[in-house]
C-alpha positions, 0 to 999 in steps of 0.5 A, spaced: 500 500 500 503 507 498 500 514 499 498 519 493 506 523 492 502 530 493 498 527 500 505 526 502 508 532 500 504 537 503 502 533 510 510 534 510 510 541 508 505 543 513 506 538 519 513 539 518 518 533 516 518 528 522 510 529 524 509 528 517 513 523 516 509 519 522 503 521 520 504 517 513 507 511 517 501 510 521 496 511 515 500 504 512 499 501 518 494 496 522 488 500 525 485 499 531 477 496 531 473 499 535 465 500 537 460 503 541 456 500 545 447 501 545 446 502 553 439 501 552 440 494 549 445 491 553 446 484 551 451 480 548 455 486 548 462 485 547 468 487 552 474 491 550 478 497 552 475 503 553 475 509 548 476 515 553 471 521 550 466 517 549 463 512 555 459 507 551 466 506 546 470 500 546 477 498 542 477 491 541 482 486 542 481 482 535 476 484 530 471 478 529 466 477 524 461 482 526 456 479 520 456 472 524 455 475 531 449 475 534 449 482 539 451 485 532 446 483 528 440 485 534 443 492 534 446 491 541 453 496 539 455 500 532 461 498 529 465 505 529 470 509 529 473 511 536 474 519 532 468 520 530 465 517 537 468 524 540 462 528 537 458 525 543 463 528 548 462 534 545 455 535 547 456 531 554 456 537 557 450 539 555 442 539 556 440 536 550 434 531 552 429 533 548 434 536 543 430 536 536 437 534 532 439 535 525 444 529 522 444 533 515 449 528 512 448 522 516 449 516 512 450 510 514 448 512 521 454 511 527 452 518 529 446 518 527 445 513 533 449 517 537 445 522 537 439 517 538 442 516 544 443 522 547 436 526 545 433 521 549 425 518 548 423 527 548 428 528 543 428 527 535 433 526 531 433 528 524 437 524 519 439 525 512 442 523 507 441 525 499 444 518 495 437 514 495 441 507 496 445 510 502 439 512 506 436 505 505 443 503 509 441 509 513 434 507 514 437 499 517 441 501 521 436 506 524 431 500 525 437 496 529 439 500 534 431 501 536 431 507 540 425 510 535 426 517 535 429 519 529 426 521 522 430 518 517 430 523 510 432 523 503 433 530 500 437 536 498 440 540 504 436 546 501 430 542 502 431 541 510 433 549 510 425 550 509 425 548 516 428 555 517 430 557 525 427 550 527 434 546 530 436 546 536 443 543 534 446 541 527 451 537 526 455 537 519 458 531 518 461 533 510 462 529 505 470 530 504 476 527 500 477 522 506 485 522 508 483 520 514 481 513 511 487 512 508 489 506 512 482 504 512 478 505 504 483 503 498 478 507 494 479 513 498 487 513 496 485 511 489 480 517 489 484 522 491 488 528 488 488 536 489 483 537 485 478 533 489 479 537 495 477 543 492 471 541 489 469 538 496 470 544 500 465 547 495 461 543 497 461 543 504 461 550 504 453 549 500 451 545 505 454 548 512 450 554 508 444 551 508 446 547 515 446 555 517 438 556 516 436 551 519 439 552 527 435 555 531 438 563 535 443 560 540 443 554 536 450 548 536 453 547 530 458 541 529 462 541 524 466 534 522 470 531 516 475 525 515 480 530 513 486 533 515 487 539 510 485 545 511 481 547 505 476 542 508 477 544 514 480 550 517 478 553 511 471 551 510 468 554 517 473 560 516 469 562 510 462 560 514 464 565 519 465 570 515 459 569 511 455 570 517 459 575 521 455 578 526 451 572 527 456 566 530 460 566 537 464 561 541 460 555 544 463 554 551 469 550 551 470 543 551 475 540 555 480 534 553 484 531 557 493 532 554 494 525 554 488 524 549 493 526 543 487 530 540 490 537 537 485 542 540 485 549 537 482 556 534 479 558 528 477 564 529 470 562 534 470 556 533 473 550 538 477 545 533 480 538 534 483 535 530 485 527 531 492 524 527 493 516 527 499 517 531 497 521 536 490 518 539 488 511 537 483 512 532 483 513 524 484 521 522 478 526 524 476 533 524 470 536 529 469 544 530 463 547 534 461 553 535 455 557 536 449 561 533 448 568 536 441 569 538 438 575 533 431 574 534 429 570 528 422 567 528 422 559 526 419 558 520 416 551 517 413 550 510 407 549 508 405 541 508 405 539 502 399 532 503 397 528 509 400 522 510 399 520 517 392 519 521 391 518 528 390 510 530 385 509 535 379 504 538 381 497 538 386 498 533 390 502 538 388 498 544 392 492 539 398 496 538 398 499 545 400 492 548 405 491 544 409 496 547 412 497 554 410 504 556 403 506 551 401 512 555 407 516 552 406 513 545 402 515 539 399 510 534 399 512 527 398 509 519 401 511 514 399 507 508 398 500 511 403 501 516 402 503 523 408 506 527 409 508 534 412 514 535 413 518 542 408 522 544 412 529 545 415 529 538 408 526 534 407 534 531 413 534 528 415 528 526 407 529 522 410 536 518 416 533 517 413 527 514 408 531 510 413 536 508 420 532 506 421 526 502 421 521 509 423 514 508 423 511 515 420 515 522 418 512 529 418 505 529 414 500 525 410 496 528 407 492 522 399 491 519 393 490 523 388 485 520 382 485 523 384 487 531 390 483 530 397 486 528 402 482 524 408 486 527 415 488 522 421 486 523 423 493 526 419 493 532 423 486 534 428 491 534 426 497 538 428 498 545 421 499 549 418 493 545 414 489 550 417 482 550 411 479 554 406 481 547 407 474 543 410 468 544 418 466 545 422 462 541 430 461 544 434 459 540 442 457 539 447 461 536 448 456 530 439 455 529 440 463 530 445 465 524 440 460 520 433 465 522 439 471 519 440 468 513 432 467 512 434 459 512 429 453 515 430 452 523 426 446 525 419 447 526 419 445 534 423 450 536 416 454 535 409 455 538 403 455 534 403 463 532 408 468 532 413 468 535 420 473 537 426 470 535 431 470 541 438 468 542 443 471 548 438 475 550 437 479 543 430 479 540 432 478 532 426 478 529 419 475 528 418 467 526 410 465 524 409 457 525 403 454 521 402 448 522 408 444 520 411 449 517 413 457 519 415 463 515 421 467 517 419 475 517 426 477 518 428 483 515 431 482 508 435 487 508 439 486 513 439 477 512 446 474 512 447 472 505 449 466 504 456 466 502 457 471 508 462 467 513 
């Protein structure tokens, strides 16, 4: 593996001759394997040295195979890098529950499921991301980690800024040349040039323009790459100071410890962080936060385009409610034939995002009611405040567990008569249907194991 000649020059020019040296040897090294940990799923997680700036963070010794790991598969941790894990420690110190959060370029979903976590049951995380298949991965991983706060979308940035003054936080994790993924992404080596780099960092600065719009007076932006030049990065929030002079200040400081290795520093307003392979065990990460000047800006949304989602009650309510653990604080809604759950103190807005954007995945899918009876979806196995007492259980071994994964037969006495949850190592899997001497696996498509995975 080598490095693009003009990558190594210029780390040498500016970093200087031996850290730029040192950072070219830690790109063509081994990296290290790293998690976090889903504090609301705490089932066959795996163990392994702490990241220090984020609590639910983990190194692993050895990396397995994730894909045959059954705590992995149940959404019980998120395979993600330690550097863009720190995003969590930057609003740690803040009072963010029940944040309404923009994830503006959120695929494929570790800090979008960061943010879910951290919002709690009041908050509601918006992400977003513009490729269609990448939302779709979005959309999975989302299901997965099961907290059921978040509204995954697909659209343009100019779009979400129709939502003018409306976020409490927004976090810019752009689209960027990928330096600090040498090591890990051979395309991102091959991909590479100096031109690339000035063409992402205007497209970083269309976004974190629109970004702008969105966050509310006295609102948080974070900004983020896997990039260590400065025109993607020092470069791009210099521009955006300065485009909005008068309305961006500092946000408060945010302490790290020296022996993290992280590069802390100023640009101007804003606090940045900046991670090297060799001086903090992680991949290359870039972070900056700074803050929206309260002016007295009025939030404004726009006019909902259809009606998409209806109100569920009656019987049909009763059904969905004992399917959950916590009914009181949900709302039941349809959506074609689908009924979903969403919590009760963001329902109004997760309606006018649905009706005003291009929305793929919102809440928790809990399945279609036929007559009284819910037929449940793969993803409310997945959701935390799933009611495991609703329908009845099947435990089975890792071996019969991976089966049910890849959409393969397991032996139909391990099933009642009826629907069933799949559950191995205390995960719930999925949901399983025994007819008779036959049963039909209801596990998600896309997320089953493919046959030649090993």
């Amino acid at each position: 593996m080598s490095l693009p000649e003009k990558f190594v020059e210029r780390v040498c020019r500016d970093m200087g001759a031996e850290q730029g040296e040192a950072l070219c040897h830690s790109l063509l090294a081994d990296m290290p394997t790293s998690i976090r940990l889903n504090p609301r799923k705490p089932f066959a997680q795996p163990e392994g040295e702490s990241v220090p700036w984020n609590k639910y963070g983990r190194y692993l010794a050895v990396r397995p195979s994730f894909t045959l790991d059954v705590g992995f598969n149940a959404g019980t941790y998120y395979v993600q890098e330690a550097g863009s894990q720190f995003v969590g420690h930057i609003l740690e110190g803040m009072d963010i529950e029940g944040a309404r959060l923009l994830d503006m370029c959120a695929a494929p979903g570790g800090k979008t499921t960061l943010y879910s976590t951290l919002v709690g049951e009041q908050g509601l995380v918006v992400a977003n991301e513009i490729v269609r298949n990448r939302a779709a991965i979005l959309a999975d991983n989302v299901r997965k980690w099961g907290v059921g706060n978040v509204v995954v979308t697909n659209n343009e940035p100019r779009h979400i800024a129709a939502f003018e003054n409306w976020f409490d936080i927004v976090a810019v994790d752009a689209p960027c040349s990928g330096e600090g993924m040498f090591r890990k992404d051979e395309q991102a080596r091959e991909e590479w040039s100096e031109g690339n780099v000035k063409m992402c960092a205007a497209r970083q600065a269309e976004i974190l323009d629109e970004a702008w719009k969105c966050l509310r007076d006295g609102g948080l932006l974070i900004y983020s790459t896997c990039t260590f030049n400065h025109d993607e990065n020092e470069g791009t929030i210099r521009a955006l100071a300065e485009r909005v002079e008068g309305e961006i200040e500092p946000a408060e400081e945010i302490h790290c410890p020296e022996d993290w290795g992280i590069v802390c520093g100023r640009e101007g307003v804003w606090q940045t962080f900046r991670f090297y392979p060799h001086r903090t065990k992680s991949e290359g990460f870039f972070a900056a936060v700074a803050r929206k000047t309260a002016t007295g800006a009025r939030r404004l949304t726009p006019k909902p385009r259809r009606k998409i989602i209806n109100d569920v009650g009656g019987k049909r309510k009763e059904e969905l409610s004992r399917w959950v653990m916590n009914p009181s604080q949900m709302r039941f809604a349809e959506v074609a034939d689908t009924c979903y759950g969403y919590y009760s103190a963001v329902y109004e807005d997760v309606k006018h995002l649905a009706e005003s954007l291009s929305v793929i995945y919102s809440g928790v899918a809990m399945g279609r009611i036929f007559g009284t009876t819910l037929k449940p979806e793969a993803a409310l196995a997945f959701f935390a405040e799933l009611n495991r007492d609703a329908v009845a259980k099947a435990e089975l071994s890792k071996e019969e567990a991976l089966q049910y994964l890849r959409k393969q037969e397991v032996a139909v006495e391990r099933f009642k008569e009826g629907m069933n949850l799949v559950e191995c190592e205390g995960c719930a899997l999925g949901f399983a249907k025994r007819i008779d001497n036959r049963c039909n696996n209801l596990f998600l498509n896309s997320l089953r194991i493919l046959m030649n995975d090993k």
